[in-house]
Backbone bond lengths (Angstrom), bond angles and torsions (degrees), N, CA, C in turn:
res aa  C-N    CA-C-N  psi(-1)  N-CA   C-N-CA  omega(-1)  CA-C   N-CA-C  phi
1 X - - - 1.467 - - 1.517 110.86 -
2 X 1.448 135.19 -50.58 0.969 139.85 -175.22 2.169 91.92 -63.90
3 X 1.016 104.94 -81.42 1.736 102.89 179.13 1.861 101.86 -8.77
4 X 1.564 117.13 -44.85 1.328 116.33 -133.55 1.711 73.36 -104.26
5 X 1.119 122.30 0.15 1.665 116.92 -173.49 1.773 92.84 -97.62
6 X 1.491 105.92 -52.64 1.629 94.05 -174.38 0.927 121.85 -81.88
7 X 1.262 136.97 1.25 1.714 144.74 132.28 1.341 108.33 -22.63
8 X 1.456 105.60 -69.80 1.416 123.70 -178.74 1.541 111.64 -36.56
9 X 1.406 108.21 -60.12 1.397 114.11 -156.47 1.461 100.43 -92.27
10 X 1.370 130.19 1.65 1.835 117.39 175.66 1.632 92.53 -114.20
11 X 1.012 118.08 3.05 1.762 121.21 155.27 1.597 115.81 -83.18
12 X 1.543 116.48 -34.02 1.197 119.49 -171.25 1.281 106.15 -77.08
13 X 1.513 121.67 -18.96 1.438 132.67 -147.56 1.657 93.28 -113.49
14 X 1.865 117.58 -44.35 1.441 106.93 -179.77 2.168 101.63 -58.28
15 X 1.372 96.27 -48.79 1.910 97.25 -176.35 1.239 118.35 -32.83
16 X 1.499 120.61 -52.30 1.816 126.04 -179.88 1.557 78.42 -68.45
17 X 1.233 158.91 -114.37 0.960 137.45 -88.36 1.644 110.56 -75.40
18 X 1.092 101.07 -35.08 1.626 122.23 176.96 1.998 102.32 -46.33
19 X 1.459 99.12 -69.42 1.021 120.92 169.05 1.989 125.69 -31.08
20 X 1.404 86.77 -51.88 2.041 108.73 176.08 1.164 87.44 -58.32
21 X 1.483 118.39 -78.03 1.272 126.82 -150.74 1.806 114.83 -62.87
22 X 0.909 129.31 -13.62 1.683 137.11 162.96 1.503 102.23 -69.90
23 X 1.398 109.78 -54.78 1.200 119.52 -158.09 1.887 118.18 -82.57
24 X 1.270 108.83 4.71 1.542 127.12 -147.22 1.791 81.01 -81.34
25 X 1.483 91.74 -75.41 1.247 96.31 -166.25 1.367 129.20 -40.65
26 X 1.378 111.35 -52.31 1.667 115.04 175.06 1.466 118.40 -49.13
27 X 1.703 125.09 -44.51 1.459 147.91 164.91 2.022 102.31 -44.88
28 X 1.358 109.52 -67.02 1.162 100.71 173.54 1.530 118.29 -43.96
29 X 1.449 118.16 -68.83 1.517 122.54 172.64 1.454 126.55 -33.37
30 X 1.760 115.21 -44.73 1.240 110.81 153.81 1.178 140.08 -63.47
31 X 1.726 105.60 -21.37 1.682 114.85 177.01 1.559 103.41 -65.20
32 X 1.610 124.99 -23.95 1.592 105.70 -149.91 1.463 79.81 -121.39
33 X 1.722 132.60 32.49 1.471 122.33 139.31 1.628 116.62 -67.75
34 X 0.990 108.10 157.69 1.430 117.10 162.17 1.671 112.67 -129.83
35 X 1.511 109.17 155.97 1.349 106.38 -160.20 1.488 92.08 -126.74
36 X 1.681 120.72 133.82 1.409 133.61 -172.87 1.331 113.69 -96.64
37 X 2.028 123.00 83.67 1.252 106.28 -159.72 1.422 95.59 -118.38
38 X 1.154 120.54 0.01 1.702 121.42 165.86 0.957 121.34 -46.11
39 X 1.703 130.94 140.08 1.148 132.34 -171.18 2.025 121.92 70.89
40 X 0.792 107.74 -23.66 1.962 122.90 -161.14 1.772 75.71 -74.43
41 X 2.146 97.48 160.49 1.183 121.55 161.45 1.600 99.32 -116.21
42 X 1.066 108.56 128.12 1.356 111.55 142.39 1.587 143.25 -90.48
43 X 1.296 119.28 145.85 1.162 143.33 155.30 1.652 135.63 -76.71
44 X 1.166 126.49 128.22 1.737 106.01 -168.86 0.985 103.68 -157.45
45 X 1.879 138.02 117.15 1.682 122.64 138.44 1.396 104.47 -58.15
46 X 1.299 101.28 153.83 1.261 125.87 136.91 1.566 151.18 -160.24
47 X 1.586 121.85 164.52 1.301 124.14 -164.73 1.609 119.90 -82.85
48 X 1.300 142.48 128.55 1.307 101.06 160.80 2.287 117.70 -143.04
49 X 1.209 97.18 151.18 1.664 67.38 -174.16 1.609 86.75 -127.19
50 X 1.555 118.34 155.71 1.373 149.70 158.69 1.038 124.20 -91.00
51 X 1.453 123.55 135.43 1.720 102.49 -178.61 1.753 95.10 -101.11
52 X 1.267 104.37 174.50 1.325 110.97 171.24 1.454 134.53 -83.18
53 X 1.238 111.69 171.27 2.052 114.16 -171.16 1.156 105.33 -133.12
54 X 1.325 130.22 -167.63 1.160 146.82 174.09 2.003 111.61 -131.09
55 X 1.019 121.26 128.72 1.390 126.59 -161.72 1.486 106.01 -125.00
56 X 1.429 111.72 102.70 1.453 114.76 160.86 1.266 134.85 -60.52
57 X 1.693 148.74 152.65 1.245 130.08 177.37 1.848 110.98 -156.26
58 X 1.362 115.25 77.26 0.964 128.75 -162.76 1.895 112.59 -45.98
59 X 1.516 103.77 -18.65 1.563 107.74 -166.94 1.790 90.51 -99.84
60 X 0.881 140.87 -6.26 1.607 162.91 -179.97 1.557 96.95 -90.34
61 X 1.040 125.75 -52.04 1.362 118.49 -140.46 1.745 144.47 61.48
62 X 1.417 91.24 25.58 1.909 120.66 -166.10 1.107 110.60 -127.60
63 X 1.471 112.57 150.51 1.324 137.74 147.61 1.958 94.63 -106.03
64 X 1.609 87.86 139.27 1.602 124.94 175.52 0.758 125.75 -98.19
65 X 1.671 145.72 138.12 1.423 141.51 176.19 1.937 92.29 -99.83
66 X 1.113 116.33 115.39 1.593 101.99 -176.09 1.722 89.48 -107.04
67 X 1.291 127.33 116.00 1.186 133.72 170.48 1.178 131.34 -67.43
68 X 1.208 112.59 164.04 1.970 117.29 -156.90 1.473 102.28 -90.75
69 X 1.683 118.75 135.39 1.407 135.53 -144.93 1.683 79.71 -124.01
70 X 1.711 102.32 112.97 1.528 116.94 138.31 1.647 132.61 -96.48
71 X 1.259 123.64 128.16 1.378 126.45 -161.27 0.984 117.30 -145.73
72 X 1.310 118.01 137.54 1.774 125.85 168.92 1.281 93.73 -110.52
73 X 1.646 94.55 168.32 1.433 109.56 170.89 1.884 102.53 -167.63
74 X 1.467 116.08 -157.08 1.448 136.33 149.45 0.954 128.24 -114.81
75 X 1.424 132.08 164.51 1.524 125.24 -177.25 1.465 99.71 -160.31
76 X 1.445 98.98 132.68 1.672 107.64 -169.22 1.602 88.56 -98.93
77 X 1.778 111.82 179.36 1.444 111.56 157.87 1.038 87.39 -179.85
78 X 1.610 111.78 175.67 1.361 144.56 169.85 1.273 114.50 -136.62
79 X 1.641 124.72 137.64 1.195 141.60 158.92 0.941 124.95 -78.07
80 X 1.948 129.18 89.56 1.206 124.70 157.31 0.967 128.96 -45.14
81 X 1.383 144.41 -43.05 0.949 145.18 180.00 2.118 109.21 -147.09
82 X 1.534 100.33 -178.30 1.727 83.27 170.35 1.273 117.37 -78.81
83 X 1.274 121.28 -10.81 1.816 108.29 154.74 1.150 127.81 -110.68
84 X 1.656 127.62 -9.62 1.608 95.31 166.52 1.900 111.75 -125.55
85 X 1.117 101.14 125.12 1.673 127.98 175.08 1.526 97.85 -78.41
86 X 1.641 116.10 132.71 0.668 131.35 164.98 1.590 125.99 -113.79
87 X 1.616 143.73 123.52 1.434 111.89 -121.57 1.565 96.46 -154.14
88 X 1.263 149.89 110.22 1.703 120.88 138.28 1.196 137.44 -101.87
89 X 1.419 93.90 157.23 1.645 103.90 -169.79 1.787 117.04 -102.79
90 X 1.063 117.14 129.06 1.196 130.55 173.16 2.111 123.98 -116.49
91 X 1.519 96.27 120.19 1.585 84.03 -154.35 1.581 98.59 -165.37
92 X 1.167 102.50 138.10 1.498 115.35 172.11 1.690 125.44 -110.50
93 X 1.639 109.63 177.01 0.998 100.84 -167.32 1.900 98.97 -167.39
94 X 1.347 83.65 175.43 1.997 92.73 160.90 1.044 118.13 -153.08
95 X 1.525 116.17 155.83 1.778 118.31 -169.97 1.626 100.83 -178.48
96 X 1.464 101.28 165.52 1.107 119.83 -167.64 1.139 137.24 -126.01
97 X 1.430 143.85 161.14 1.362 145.55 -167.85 1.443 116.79 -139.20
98 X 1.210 123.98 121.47 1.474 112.44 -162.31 2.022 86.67 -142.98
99 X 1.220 121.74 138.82 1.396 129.06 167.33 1.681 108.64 -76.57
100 X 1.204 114.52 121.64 1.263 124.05 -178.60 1.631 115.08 -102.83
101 X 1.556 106.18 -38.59 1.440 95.56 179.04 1.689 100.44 -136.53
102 X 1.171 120.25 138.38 2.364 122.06 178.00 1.120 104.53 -113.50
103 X 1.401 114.52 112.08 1.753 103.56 164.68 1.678 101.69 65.12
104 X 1.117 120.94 38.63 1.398 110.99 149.85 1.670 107.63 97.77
105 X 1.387 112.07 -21.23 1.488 113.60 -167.69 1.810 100.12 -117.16
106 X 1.305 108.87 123.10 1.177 149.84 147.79 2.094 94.90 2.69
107 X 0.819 124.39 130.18 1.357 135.39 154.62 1.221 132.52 -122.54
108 X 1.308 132.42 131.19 1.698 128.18 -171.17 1.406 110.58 -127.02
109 X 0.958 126.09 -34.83 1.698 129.91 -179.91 1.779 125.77 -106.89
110 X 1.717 85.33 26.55 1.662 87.84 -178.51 1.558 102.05 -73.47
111 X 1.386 122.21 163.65 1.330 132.29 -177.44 1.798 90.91 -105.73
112 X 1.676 80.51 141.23 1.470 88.14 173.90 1.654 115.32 -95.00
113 X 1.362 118.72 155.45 1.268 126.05 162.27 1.683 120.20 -83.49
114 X 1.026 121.96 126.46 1.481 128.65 162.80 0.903 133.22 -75.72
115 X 1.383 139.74 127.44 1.525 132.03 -173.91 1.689 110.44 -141.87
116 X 1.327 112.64 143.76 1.109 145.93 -162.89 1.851 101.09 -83.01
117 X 1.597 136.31 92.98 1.439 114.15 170.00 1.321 128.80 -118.53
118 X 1.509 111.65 154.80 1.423 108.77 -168.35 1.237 98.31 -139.62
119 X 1.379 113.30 145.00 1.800 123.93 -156.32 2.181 79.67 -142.25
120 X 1.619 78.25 162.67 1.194 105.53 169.07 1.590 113.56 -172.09
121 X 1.609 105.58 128.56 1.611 94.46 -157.78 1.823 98.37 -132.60
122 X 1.067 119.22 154.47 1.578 116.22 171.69 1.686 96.59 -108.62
123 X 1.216 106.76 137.96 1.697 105.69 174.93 1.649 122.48 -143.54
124 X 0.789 106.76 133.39 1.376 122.53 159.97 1.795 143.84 -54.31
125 X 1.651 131.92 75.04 1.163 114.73 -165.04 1.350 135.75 -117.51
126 X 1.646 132.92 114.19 1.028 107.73 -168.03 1.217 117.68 -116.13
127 X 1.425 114.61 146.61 1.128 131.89 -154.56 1.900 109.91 -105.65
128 X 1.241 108.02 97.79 1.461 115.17 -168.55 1.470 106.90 -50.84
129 X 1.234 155.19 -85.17 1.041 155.03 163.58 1.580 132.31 -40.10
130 X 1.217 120.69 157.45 1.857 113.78 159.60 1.735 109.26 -95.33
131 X 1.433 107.91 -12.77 1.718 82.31 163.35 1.231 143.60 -111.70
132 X 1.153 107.22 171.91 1.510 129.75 178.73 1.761 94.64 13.04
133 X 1.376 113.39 -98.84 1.579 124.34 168.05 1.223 126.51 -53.39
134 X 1.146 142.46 86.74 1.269 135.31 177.12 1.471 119.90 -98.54
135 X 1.652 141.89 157.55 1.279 133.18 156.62 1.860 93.59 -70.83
136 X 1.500 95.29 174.61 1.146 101.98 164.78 1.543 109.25 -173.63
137 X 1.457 108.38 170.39 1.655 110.40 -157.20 1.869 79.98 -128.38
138 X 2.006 85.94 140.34 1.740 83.16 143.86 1.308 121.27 -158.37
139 X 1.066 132.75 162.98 1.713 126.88 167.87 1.452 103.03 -133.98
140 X 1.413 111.18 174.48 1.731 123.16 -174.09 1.861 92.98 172.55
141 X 1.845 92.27 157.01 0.870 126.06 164.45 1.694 117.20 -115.00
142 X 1.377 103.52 157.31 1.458 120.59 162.30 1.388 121.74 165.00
143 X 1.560 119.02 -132.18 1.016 108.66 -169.13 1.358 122.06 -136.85
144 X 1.172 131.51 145.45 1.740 131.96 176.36 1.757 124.25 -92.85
145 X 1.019 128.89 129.85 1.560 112.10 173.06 1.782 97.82 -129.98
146 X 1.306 98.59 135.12 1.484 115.68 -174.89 1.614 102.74 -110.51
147 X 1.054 133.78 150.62 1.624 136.59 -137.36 1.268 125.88 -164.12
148 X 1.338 143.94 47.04 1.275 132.25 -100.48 2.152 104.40 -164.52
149 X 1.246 109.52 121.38 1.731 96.66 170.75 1.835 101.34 -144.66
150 X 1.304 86.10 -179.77 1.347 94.16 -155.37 2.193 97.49 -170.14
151 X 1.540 97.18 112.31 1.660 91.44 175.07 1.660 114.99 67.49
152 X 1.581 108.80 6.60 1.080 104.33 -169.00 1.192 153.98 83.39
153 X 1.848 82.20 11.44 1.366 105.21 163.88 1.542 106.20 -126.03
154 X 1.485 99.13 155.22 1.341 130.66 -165.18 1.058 125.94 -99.07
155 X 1.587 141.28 103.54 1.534 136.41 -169.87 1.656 104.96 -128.07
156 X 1.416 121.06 135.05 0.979 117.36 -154.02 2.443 79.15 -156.00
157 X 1.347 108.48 115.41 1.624 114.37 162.94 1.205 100.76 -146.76
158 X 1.417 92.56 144.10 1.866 124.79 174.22 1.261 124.38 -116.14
159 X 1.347 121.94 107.05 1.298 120.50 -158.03 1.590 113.16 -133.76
160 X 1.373 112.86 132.70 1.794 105.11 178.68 1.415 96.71 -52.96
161 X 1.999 99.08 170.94 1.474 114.00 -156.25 2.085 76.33 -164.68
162 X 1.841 81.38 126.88 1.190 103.51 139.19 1.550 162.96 -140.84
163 X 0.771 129.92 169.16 1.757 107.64 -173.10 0.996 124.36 -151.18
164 X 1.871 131.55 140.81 1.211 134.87 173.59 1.616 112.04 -119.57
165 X 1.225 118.95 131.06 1.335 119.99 172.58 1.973 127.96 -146.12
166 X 1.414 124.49 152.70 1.087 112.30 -169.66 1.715 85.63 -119.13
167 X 1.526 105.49 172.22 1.666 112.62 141.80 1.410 85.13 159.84
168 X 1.076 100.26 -154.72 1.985 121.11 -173.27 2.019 124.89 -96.08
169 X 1.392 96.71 142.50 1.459 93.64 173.57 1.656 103.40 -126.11
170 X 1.265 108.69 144.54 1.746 120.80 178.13 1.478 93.21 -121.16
171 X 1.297 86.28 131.18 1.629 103.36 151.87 1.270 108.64 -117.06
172 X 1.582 105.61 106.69 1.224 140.51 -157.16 2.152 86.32 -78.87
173 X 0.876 125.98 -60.80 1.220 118.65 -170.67 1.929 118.32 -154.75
174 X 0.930 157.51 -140.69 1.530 153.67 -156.34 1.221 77.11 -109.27
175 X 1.443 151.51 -46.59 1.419 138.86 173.38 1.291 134.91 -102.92
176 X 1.365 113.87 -33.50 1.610 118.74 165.56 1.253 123.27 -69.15
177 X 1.409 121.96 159.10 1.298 128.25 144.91 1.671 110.48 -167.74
178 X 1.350 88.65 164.64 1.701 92.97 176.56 1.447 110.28 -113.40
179 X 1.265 129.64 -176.74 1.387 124.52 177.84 1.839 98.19 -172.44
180 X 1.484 87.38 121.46 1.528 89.81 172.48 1.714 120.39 -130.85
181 X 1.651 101.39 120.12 1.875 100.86 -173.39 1.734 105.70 -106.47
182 X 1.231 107.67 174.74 1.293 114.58 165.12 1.266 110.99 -130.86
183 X 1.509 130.10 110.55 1.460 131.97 -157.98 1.454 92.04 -125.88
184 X 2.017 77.63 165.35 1.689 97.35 -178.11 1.976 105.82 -121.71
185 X 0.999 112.72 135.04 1.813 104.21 -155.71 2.224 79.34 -124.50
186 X 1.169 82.42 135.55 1.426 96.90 170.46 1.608 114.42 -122.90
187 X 1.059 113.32 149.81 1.778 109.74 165.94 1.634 104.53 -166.57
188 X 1.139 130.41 166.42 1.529 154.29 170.76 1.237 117.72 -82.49
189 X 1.468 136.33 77.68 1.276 118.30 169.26 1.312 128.52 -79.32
190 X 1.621 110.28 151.29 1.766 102.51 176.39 1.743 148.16 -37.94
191 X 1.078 148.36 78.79 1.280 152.78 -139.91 1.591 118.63 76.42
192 X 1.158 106.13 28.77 1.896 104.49 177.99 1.192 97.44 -118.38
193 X 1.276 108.94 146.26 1.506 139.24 -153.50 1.776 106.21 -61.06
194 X 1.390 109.08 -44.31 1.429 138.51 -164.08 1.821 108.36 -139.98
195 X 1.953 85.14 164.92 1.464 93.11 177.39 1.847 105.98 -80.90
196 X 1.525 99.01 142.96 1.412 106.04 171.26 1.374 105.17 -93.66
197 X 1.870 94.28 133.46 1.368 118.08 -172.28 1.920 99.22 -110.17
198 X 1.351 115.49 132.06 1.250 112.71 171.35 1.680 101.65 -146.65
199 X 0.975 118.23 168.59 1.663 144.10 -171.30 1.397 133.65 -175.84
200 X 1.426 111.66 164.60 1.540 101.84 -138.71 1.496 108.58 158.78
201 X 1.589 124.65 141.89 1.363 113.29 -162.21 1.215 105.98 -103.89
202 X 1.469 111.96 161.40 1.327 111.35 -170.54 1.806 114.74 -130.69
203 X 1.145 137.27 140.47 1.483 118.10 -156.93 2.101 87.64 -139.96
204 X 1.397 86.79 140.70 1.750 106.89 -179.56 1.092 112.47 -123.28
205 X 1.411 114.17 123.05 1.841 103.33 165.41 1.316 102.73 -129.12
206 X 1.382 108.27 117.30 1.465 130.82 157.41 1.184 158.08 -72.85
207 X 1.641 139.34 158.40 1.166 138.77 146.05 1.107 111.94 -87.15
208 X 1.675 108.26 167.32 1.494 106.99 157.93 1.539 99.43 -165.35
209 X 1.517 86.68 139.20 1.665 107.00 -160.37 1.552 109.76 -86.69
């Protein structure tokens, strides 16, 4: 059995190499493209989802289940240069709030509230490389609006929003590309103890003019 195991594993090991070596050349050729994104506007949908937290509120007397926010939106930008894009995002979403614990005791059948959100962020991106694939870094500020009723009552807060995120950009072709980050979005909600921290990946597919 062991014989029939290292068979296994100097087969698994000849395949990548076989594999590298086909594949070397084309990888090199793409490494020594360069991609011309200076000056260009872009165009962009995009997807994004948040997972959820839990939100304390000492003037409440609660812990919160604050639920996980899926959102589309658009996102304009400009290329200062071939590494840094300058960009905003416009984008909606929905999520929820449900009381989990009052005064110390445990809750299970609270009804949650729904709320309606809309962000808008200016950001900053730089793009480590000029080709095709690049990593890339970003952060931005702006703003959150939470939107929300319940019984007939009406709750509506607007709160700055910020964010840091890394991952990859393709320039899919002289006009496409995709770009995918994984960010961390912070903001202040009303009567909670602390800033709420959430994160979550976010995916763009573009034009560019």
């Amino acid at each position: 059995m062991s014989k029939l195991k290292g068979v296994g594993v100097i087969g698994t090991i000849v395949s990548l190499l076989v594999v590298l070596a086909v594949i070397h050349g084309p990888l090199t050729a793409f490494a020594d493209q360069t991609e011309d994104r200076s000056g260009r506007v872009e165009i962009a949908v995009l997807g994004q989802y948040q997972g959820s937290t839990n939100i304390t509120s000492n003037s409440l007397g609660a812990t919160e289940k604050f639920g996980s926010i899926t959102s589309g939106g658009l996102q304009v930008g400009y290329n200062i240069n071939d590494h840094f894009n300058v960009n905003m995002d416009l984008y909606d979403g929905t999520t929820s709030l449900r009381v989990t614990v009052l005064d110390g005791v445990p809750i299970s059948n609270a009804p949650s509230v729904n709320f309606n959100t809309f962000a808008m962020e200016w950001n900053l991106d730089y793009n480590v490389l000029k080709t095709p694939i690049t990593p890339v870094a970003s952060g931005g500020v702006g703003f959150v609006n939470f939107t929300g009723s319940s019984h007939g009552f009406t709750a509506s807060e607007t709160h700055f929003i910020g964010n840091l995120g890394g991952g990859l950009r393709w320039d899919i072709s002289k006009s496409f590309y995709l770009r995918a980050l994984y960010r961390w979005t912070w903001f202040k909600l009303d009567d909670a103890n602390s800033t709420t921290n959430i994160s979550g990946p976010m995916l763009s597919i573009g034009y560019k003019f």
